[in-house]
C-alpha positions as CSV (number, residue, x, y, z in Angstrom):
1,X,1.8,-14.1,-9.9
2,X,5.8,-15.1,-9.7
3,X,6.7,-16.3,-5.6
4,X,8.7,-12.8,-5.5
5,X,5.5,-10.9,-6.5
6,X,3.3,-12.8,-3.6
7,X,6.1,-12.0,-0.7
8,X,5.6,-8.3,-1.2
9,X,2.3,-8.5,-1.6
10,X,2.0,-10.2,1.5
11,X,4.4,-7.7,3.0
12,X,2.7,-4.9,2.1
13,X,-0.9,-6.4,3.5
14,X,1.2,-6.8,7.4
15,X,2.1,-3.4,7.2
16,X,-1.3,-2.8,7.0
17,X,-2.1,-2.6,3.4
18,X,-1.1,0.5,2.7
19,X,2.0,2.4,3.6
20,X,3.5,5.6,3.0
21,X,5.6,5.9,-0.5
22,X,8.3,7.6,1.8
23,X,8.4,4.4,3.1
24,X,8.0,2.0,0.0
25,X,12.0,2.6,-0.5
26,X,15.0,0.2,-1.0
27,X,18.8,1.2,-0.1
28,X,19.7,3.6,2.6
29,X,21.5,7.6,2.7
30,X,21.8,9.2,-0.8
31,X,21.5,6.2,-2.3
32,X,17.7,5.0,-2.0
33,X,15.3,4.4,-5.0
34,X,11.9,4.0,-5.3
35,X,10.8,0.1,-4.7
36,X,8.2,-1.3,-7.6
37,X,4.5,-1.0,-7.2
38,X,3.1,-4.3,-6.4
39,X,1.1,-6.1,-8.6
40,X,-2.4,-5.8,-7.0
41,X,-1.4,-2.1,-4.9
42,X,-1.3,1.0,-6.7
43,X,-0.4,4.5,-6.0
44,X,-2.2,7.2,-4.8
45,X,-1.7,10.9,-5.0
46,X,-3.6,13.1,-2.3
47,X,-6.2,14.7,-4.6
48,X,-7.8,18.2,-3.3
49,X,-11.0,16.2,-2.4
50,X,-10.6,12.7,-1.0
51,X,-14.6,11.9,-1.9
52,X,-12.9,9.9,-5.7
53,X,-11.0,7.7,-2.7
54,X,-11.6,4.0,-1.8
55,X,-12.1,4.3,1.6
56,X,-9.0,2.4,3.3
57,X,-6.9,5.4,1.5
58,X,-9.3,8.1,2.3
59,X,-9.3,7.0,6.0
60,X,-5.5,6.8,5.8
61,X,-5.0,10.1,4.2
62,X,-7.6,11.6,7.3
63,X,-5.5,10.2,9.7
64,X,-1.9,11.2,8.3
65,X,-2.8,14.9,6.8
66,X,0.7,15.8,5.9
67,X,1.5,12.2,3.3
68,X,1.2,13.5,0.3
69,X,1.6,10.0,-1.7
70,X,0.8,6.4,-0.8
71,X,0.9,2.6,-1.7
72,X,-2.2,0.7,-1.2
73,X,-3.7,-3.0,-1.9
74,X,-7.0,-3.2,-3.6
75,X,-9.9,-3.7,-1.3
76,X,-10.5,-7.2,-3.3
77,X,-6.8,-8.4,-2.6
78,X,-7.0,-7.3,1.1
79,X,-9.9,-9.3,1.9
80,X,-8.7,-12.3,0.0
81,X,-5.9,-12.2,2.5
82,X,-8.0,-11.3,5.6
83,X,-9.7,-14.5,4.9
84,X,-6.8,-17.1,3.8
85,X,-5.3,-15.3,7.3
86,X,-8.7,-16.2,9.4
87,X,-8.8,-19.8,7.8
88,X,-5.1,-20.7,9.4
């Protein structure tokens, strides 16, 4: 993993480790484009049943019922993190 690739991982994990793709943009008025996927986050599409989920995006798309996509770190990357955070 590149030093760019780890600062937006490590973004996305202080926003919580999972964000709205509304809000996973870059630029600002007409002229805003989608930013890249992260290299251990993927995209998730609300599916009719939210049983296939992991259960940080199910939780996230219980409490937000109208987000329709989102960006999420894999549970295996968010407690790496949670425990290089805890051993600082």
């Amino acid at each position: 993993m590149r030093a760019n690739q780890a600062q937006i991982v490590i973004e996305l994990f202080n926003l919580g480790g999972i964000v709205k793709a509304s809000d996973w943009v870059s630029g600002s008025g007409r002229f805003i484009k989608k930013r890249a996927t992260p290299v251990n986050a993927k995209e998730y599409t609300r599916p009719v049943y939210l049983d296939s989920l992991p259960a940080h995006v199910k939780g996230f798309f219980e409490q937000n019922p109208k987000v329709k996509k989102c960006i999420a770190l894999d549970e295996d990357t968010i407690v790496l993190l949670n425990t290089f955070k805890k051993s600082l």
